[in-house]
mmJSON file of the N, C-alpha and C atoms, coordinates in Angstrom:
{"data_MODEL":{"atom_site":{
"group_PDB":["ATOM","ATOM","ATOM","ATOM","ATOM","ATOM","ATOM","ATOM","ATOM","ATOM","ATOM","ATOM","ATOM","ATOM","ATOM","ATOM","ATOM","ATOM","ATOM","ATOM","ATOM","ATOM","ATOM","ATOM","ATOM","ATOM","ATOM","ATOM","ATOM","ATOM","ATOM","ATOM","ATOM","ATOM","ATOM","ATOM","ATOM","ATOM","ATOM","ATOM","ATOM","ATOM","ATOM","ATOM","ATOM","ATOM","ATOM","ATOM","ATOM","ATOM","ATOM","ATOM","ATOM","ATOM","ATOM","ATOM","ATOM","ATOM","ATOM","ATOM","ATOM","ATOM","ATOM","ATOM","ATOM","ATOM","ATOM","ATOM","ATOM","ATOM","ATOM","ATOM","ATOM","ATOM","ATOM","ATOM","ATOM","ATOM","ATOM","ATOM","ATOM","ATOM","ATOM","ATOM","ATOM","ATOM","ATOM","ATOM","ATOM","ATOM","ATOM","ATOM","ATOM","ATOM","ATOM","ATOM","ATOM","ATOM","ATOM","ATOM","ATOM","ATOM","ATOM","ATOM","ATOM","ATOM","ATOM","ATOM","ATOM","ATOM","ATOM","ATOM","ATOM","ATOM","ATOM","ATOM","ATOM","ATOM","ATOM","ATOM","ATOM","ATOM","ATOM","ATOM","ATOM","ATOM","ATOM","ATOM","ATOM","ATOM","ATOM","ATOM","ATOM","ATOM","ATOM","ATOM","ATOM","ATOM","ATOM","ATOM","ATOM","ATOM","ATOM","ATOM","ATOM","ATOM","ATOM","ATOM","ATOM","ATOM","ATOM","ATOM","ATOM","ATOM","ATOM","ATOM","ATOM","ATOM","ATOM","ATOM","ATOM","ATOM","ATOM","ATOM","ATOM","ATOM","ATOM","ATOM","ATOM","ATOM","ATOM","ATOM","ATOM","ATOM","ATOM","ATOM","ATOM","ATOM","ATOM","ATOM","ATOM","ATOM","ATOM","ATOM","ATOM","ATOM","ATOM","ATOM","ATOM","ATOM","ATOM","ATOM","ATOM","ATOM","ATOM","ATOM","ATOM","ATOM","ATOM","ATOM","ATOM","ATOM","ATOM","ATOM","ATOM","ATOM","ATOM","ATOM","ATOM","ATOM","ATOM","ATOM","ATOM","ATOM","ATOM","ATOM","ATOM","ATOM","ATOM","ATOM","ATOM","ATOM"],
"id":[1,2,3,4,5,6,7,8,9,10,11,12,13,14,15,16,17,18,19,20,21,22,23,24,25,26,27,28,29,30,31,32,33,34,35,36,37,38,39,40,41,42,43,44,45,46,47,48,49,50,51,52,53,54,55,56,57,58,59,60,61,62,63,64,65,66,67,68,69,70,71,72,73,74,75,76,77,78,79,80,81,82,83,84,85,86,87,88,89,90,91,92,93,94,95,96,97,98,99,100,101,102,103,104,105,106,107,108,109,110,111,112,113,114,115,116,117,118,119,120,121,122,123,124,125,126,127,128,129,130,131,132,133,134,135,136,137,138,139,140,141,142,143,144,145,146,147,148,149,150,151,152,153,154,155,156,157,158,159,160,161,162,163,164,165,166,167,168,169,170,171,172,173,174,175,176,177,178,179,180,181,182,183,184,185,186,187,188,189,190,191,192,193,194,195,196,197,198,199,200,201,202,203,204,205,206,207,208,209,210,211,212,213,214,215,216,217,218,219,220,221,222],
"type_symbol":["N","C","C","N","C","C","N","C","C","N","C","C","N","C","C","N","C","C","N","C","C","N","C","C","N","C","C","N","C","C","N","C","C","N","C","C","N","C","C","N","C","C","N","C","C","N","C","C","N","C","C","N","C","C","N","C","C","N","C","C","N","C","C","N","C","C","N","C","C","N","C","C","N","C","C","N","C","C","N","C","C","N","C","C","N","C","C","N","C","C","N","C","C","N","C","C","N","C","C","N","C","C","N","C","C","N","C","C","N","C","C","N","C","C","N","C","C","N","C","C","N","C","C","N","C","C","N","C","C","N","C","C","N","C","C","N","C","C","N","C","C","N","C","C","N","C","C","N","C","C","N","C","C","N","C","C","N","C","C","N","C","C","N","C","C","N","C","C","N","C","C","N","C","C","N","C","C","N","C","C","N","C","C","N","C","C","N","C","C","N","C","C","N","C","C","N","C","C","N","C","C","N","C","C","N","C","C","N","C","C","N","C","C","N","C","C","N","C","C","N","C","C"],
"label_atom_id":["N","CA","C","N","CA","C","N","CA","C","N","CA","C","N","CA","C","N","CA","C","N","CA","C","N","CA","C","N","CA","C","N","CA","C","N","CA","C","N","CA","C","N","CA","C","N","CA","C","N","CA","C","N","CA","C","N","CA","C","N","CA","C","N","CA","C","N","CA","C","N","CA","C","N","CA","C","N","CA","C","N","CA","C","N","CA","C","N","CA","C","N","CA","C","N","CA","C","N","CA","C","N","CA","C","N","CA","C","N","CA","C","N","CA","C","N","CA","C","N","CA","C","N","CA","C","N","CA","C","N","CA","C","N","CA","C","N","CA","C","N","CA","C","N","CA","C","N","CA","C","N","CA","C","N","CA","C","N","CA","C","N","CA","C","N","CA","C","N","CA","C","N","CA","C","N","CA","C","N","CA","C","N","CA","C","N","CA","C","N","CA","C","N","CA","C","N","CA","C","N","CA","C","N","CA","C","N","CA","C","N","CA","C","N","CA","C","N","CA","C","N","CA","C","N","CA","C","N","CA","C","N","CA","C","N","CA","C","N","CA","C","N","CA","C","N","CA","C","N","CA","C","N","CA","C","N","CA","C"],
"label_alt_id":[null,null,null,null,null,null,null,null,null,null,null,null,null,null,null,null,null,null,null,null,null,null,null,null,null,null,null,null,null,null,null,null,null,null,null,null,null,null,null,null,null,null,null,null,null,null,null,null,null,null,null,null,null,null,null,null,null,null,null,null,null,null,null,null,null,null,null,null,null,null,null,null,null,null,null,null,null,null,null,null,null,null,null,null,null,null,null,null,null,null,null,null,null,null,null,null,null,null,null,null,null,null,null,null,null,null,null,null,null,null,null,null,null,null,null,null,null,null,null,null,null,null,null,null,null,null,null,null,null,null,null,null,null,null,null,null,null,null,null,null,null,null,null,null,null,null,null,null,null,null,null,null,null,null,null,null,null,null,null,null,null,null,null,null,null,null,null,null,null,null,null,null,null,null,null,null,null,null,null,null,null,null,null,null,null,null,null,null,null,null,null,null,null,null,null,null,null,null,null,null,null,null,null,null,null,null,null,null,null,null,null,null,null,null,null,null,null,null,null,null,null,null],
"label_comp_id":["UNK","UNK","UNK","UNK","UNK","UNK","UNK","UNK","UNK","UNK","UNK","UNK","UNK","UNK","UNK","UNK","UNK","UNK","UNK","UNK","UNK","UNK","UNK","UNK","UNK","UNK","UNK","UNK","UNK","UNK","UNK","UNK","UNK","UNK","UNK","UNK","UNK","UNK","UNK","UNK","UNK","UNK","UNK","UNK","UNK","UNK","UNK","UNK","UNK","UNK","UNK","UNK","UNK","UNK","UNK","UNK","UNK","UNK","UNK","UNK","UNK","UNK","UNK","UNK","UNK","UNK","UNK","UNK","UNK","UNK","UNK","UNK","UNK","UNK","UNK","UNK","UNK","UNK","UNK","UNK","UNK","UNK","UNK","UNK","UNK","UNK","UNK","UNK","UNK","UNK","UNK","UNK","UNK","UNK","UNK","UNK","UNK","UNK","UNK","UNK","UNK","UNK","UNK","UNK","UNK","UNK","UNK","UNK","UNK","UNK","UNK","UNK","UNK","UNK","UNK","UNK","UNK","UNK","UNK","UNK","UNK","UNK","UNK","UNK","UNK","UNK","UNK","UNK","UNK","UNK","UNK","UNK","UNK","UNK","UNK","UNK","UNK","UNK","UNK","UNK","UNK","UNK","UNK","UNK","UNK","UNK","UNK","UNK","UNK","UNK","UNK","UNK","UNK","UNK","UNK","UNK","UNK","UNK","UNK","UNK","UNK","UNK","UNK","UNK","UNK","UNK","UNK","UNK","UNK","UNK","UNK","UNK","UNK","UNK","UNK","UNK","UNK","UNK","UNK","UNK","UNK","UNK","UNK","UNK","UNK","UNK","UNK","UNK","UNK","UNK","UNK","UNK","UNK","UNK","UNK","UNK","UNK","UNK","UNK","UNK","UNK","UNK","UNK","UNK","UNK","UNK","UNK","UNK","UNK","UNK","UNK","UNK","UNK","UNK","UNK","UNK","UNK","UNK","UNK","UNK","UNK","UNK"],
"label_asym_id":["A","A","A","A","A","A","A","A","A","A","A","A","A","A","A","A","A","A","A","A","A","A","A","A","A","A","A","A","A","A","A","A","A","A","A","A","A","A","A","A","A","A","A","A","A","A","A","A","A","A","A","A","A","A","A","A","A","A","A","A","A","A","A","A","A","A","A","A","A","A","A","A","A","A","A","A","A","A","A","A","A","A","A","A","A","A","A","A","A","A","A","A","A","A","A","A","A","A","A","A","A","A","A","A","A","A","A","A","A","A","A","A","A","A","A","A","A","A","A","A","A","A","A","A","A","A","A","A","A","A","A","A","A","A","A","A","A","A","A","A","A","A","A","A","A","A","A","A","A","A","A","A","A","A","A","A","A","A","A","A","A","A","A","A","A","A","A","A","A","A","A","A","A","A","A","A","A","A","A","A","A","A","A","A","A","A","A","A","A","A","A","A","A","A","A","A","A","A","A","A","A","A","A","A","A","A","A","A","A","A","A","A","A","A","A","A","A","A","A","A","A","A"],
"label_entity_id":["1","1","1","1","1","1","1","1","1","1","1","1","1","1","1","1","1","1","1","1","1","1","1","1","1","1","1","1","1","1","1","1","1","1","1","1","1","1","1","1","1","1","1","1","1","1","1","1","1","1","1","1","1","1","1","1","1","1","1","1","1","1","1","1","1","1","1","1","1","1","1","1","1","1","1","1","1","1","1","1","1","1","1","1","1","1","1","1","1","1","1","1","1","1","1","1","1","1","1","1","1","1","1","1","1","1","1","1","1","1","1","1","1","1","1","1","1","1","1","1","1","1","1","1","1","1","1","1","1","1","1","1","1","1","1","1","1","1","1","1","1","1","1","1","1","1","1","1","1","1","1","1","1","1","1","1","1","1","1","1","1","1","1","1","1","1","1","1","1","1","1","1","1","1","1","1","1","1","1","1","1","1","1","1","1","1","1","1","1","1","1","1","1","1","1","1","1","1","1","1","1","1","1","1","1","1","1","1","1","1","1","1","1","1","1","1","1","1","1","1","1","1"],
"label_seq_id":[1,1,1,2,2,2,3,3,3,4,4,4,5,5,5,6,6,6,7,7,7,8,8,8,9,9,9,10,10,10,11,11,11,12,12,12,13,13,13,14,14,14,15,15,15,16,16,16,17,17,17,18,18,18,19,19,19,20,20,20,21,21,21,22,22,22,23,23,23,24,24,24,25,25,25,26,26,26,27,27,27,28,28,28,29,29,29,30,30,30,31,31,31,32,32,32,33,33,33,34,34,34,35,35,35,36,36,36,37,37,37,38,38,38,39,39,39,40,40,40,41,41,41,42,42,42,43,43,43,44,44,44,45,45,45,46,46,46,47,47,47,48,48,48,49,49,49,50,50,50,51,51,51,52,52,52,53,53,53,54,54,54,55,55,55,56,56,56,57,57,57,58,58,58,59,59,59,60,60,60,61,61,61,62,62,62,63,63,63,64,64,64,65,65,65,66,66,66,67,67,67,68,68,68,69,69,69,70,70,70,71,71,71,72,72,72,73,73,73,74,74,74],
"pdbx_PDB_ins_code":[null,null,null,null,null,null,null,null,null,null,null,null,null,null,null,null,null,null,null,null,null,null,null,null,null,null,null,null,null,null,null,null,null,null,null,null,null,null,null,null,null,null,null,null,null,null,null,null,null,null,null,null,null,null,null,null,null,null,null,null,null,null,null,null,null,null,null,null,null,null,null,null,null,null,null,null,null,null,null,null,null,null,null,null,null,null,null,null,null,null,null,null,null,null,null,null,null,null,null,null,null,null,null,null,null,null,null,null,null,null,null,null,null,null,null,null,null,null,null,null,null,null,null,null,null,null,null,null,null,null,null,null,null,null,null,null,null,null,null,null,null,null,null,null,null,null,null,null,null,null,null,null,null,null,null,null,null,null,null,null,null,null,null,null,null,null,null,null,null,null,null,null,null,null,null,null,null,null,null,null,null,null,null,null,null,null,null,null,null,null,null,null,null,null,null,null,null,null,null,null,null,null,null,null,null,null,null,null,null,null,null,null,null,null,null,null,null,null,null,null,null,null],
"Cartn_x":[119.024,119.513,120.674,121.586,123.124,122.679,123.625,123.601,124.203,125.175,126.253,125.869,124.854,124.779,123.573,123.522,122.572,120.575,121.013,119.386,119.434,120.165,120.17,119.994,120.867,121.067,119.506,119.151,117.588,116.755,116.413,115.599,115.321,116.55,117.138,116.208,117.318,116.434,115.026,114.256,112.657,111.847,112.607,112.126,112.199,112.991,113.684,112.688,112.091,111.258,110.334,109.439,108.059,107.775,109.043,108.886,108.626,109.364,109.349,107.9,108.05,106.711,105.151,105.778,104.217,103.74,102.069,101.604,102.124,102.346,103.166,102.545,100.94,100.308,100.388,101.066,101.276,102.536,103.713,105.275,105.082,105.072,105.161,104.795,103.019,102.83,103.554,103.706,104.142,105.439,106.523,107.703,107.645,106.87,106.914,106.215,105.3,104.775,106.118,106.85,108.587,108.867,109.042,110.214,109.63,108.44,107.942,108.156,107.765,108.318,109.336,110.469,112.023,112.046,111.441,112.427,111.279,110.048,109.372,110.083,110.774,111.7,113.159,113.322,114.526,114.524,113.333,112.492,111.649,110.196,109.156,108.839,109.469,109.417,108.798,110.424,110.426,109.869,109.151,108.089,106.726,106.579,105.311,105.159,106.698,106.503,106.022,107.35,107.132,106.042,104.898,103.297,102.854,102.887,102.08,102.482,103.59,103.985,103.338,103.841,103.138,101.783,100.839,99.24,99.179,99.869,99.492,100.255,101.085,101.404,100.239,99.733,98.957,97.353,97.496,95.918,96.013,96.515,97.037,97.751,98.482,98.269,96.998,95.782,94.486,93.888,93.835,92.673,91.92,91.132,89.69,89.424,89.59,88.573,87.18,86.599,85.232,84.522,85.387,85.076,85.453,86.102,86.151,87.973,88.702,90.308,91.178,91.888,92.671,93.865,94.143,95.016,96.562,97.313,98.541,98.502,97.798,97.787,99.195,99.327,100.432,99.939],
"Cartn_y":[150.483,150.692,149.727,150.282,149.759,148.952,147.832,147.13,147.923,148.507,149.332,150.598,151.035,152.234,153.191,154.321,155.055,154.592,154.841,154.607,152.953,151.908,150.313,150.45,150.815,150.769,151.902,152.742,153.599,152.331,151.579,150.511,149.586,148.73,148.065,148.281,149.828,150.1,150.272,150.989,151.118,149.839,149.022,147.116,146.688,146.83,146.532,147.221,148.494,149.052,148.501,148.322,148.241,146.87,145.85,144.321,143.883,145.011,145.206,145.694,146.703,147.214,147.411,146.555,145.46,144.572,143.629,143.066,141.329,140.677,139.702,138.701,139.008,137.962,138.56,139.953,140.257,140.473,140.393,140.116,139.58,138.413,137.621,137.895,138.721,139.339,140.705,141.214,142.551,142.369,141.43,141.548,140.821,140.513,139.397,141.044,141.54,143.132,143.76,144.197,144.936,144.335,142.817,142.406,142.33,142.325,142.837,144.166,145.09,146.371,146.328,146.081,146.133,145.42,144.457,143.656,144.735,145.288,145.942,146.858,147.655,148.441,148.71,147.476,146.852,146.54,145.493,145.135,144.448,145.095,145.216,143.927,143.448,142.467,140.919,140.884,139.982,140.202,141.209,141.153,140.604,140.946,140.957,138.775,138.659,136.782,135.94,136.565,135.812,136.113,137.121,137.236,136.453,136.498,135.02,133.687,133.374,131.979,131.689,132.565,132.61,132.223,132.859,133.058,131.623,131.219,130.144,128.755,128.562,127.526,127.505,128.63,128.692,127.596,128.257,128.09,126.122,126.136,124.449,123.977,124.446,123.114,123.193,124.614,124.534,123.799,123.131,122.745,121.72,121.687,120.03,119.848,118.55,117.81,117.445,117.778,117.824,116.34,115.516,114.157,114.182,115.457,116.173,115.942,114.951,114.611,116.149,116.231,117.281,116.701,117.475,117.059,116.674,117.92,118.451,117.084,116.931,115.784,114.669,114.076,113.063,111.947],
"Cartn_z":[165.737,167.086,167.326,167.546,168.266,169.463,169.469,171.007,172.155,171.335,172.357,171.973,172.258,172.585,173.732,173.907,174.948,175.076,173.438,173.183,173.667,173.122,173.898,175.755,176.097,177.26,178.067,177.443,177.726,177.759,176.517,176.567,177.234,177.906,178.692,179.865,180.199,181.855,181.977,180.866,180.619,180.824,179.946,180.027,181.18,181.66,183.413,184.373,184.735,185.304,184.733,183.791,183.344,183.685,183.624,184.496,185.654,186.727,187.808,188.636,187.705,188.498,187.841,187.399,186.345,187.749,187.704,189.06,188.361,189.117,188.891,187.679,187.693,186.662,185.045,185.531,183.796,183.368,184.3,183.56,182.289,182.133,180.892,179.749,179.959,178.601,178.383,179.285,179.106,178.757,179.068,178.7,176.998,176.87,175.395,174.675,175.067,174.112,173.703,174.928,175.091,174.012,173.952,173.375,171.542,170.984,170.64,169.497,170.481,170.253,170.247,170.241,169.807,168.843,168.416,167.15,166.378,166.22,165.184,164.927,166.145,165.539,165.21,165.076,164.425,162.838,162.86,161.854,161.723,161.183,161.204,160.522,159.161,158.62,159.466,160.527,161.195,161.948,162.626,164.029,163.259,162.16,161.45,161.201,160.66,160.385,161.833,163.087,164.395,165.022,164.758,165.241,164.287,163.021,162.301,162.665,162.739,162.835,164.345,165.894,167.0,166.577,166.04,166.194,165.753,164.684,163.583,164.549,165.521,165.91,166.747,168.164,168.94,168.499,167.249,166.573,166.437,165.859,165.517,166.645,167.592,168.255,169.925,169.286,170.39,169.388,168.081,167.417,168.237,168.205,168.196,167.149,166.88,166.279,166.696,165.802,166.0,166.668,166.808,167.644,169.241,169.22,170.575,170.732,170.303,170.705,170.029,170.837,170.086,169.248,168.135,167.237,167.223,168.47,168.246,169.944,170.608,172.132,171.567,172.553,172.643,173.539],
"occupancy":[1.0,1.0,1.0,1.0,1.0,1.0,1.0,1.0,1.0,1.0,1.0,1.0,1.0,1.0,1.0,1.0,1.0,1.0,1.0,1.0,1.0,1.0,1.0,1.0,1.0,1.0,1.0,1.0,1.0,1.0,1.0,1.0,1.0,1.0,1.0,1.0,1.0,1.0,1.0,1.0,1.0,1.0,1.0,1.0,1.0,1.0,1.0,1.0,1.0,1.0,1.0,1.0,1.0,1.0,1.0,1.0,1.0,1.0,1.0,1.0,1.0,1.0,1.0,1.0,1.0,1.0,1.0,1.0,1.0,1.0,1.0,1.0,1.0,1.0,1.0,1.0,1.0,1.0,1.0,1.0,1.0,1.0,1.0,1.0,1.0,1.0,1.0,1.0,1.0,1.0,1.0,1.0,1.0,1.0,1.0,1.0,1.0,1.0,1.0,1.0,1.0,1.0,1.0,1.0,1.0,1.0,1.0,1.0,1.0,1.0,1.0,1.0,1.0,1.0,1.0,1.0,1.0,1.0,1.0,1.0,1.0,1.0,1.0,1.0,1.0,1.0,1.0,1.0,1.0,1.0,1.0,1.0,1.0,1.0,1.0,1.0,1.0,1.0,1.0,1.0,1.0,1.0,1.0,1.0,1.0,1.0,1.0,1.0,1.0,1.0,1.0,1.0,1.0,1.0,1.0,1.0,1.0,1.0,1.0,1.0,1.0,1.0,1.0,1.0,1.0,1.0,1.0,1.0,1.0,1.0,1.0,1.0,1.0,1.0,1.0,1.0,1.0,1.0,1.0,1.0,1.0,1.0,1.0,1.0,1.0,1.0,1.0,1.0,1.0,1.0,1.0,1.0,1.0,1.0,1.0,1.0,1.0,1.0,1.0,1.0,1.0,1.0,1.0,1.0,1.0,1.0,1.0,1.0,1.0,1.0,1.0,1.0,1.0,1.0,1.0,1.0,1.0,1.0,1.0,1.0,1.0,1.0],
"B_iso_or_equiv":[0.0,0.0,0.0,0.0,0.0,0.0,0.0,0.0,0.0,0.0,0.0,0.0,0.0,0.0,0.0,0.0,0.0,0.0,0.0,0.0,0.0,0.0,0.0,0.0,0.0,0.0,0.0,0.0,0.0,0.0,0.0,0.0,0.0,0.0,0.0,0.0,0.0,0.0,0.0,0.0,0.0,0.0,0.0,0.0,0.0,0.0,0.0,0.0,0.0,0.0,0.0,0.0,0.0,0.0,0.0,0.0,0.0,0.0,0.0,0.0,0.0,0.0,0.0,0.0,0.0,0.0,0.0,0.0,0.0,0.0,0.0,0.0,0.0,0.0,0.0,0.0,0.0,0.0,0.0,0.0,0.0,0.0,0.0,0.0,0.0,0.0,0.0,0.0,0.0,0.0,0.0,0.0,0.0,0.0,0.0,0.0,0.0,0.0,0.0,0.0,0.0,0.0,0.0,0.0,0.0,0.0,0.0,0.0,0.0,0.0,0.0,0.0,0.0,0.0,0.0,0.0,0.0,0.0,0.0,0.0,0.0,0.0,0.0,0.0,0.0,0.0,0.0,0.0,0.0,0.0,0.0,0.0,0.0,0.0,0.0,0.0,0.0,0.0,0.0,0.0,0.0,0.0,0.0,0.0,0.0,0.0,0.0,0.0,0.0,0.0,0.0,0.0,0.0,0.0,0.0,0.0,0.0,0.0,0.0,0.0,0.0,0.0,0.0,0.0,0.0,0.0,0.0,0.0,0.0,0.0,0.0,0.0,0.0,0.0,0.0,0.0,0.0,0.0,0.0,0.0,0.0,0.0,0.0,0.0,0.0,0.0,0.0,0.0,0.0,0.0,0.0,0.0,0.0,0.0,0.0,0.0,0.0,0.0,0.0,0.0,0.0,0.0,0.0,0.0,0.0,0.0,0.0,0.0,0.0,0.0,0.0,0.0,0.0,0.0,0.0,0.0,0.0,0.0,0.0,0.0,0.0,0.0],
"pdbx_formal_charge":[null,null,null,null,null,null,null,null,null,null,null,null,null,null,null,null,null,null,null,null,null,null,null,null,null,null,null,null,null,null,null,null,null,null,null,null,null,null,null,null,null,null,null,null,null,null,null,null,null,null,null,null,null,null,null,null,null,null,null,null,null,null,null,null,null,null,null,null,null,null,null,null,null,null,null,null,null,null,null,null,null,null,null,null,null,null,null,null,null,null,null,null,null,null,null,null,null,null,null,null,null,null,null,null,null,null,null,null,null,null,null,null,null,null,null,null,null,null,null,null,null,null,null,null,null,null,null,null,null,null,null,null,null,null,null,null,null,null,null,null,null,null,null,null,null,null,null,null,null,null,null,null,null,null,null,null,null,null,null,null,null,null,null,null,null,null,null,null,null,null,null,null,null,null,null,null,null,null,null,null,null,null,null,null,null,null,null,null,null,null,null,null,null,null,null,null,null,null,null,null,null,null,null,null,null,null,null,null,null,null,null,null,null,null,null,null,null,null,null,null,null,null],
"auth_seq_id":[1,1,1,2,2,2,3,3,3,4,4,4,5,5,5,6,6,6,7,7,7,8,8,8,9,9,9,10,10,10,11,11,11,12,12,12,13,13,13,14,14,14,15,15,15,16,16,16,17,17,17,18,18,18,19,19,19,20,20,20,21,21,21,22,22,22,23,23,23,24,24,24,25,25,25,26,26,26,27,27,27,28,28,28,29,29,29,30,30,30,31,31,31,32,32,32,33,33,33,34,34,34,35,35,35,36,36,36,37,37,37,38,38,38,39,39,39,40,40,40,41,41,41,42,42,42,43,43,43,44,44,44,45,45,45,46,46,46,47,47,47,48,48,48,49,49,49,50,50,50,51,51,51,52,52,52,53,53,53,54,54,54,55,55,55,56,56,56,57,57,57,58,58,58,59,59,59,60,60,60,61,61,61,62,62,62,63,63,63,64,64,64,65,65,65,66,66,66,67,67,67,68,68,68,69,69,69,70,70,70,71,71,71,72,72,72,73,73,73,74,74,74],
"auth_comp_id":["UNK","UNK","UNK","UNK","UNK","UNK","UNK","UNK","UNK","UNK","UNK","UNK","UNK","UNK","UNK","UNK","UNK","UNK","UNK","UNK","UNK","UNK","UNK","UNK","UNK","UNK","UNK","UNK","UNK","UNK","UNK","UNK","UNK","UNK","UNK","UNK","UNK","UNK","UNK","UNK","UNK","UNK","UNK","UNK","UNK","UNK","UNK","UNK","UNK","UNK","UNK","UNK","UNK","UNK","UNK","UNK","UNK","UNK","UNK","UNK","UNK","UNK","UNK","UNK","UNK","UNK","UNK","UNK","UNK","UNK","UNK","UNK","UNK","UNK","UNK","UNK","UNK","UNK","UNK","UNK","UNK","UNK","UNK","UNK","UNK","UNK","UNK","UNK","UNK","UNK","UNK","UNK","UNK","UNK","UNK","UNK","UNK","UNK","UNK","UNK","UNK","UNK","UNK","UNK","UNK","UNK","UNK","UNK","UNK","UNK","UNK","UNK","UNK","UNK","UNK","UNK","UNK","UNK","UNK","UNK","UNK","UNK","UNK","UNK","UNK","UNK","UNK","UNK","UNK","UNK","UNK","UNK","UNK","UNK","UNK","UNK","UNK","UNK","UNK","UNK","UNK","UNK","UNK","UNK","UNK","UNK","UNK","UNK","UNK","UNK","UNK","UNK","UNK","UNK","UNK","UNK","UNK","UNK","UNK","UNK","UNK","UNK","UNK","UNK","UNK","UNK","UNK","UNK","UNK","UNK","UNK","UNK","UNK","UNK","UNK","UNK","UNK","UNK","UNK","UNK","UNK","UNK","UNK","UNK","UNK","UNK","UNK","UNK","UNK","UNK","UNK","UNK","UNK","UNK","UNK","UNK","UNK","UNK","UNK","UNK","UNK","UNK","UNK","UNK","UNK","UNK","UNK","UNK","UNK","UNK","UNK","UNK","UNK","UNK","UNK","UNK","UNK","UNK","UNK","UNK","UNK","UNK"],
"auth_asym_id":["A","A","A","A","A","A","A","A","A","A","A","A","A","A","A","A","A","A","A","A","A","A","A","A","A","A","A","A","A","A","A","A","A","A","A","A","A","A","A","A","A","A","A","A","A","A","A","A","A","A","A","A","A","A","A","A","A","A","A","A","A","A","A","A","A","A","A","A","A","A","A","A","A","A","A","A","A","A","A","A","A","A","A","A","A","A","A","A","A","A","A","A","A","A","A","A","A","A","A","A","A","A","A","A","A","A","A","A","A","A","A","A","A","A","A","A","A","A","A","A","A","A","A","A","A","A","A","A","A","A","A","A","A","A","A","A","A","A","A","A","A","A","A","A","A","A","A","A","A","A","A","A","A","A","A","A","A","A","A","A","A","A","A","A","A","A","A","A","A","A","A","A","A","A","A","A","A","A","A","A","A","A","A","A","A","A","A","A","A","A","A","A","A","A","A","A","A","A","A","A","A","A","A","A","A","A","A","A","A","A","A","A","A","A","A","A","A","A","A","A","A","A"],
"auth_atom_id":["N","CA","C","N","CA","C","N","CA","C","N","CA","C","N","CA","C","N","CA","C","N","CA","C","N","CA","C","N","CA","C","N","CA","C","N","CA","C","N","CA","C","N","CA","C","N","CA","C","N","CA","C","N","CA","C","N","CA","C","N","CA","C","N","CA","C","N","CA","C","N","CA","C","N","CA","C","N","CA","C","N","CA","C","N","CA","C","N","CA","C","N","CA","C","N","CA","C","N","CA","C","N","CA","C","N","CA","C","N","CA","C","N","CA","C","N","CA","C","N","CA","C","N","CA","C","N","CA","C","N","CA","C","N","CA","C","N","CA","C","N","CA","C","N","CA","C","N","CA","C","N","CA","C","N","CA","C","N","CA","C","N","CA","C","N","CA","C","N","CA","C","N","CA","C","N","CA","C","N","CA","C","N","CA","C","N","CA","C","N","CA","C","N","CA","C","N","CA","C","N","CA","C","N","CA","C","N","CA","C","N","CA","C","N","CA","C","N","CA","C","N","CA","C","N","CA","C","N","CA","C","N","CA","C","N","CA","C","N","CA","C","N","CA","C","N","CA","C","N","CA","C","N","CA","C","N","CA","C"],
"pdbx_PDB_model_num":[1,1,1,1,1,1,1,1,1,1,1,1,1,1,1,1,1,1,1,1,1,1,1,1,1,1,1,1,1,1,1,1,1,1,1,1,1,1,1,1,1,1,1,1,1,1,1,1,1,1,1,1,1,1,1,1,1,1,1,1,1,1,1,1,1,1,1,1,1,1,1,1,1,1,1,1,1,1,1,1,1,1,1,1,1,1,1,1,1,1,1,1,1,1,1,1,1,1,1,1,1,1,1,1,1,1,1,1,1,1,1,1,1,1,1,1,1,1,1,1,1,1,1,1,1,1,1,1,1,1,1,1,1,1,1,1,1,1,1,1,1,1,1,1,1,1,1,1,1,1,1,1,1,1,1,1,1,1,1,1,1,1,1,1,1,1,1,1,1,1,1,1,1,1,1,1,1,1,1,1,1,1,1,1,1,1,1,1,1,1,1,1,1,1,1,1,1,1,1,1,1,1,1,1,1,1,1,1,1,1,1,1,1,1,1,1,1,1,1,1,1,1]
}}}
């Protein structure tokens, strides 16, 4: 998909409505799903690394240590 083109600019406005008239506590996920769905179908590759690396930072920096302190804390 072209930046400059119909099908871009379709997406755009679809993303734009579905943000809008999404209820305010789910913008964020819903626009991160959108955004999402566009790079998968751009390429799948890279949607597939930035959901692992996402899951895998998430995971490590919720860890506990089993002495109860968390790991990733400051």
């Amino acid at each position: 998909m072209q930046y400059l083109s119909i099908t871009w600019l379709a997406w755009m406005w679809i993303t734009v409505s579905i943000y809008w008239l999404s209820p305010r506590a789910w913008r964020m996920p819903v626009l991160v799903l959108i955004s999402l769905l566009f790079l998968a179908s751009v390429s799948p590759a890279s949607a597939a690394i930035l959901t692992i690396f996402c899951l895998l930072c998430h995971y490590a920096g919720n860890y506990r240590h089993p002495d109860g302190w968390l790991i990733g804390a400051v």
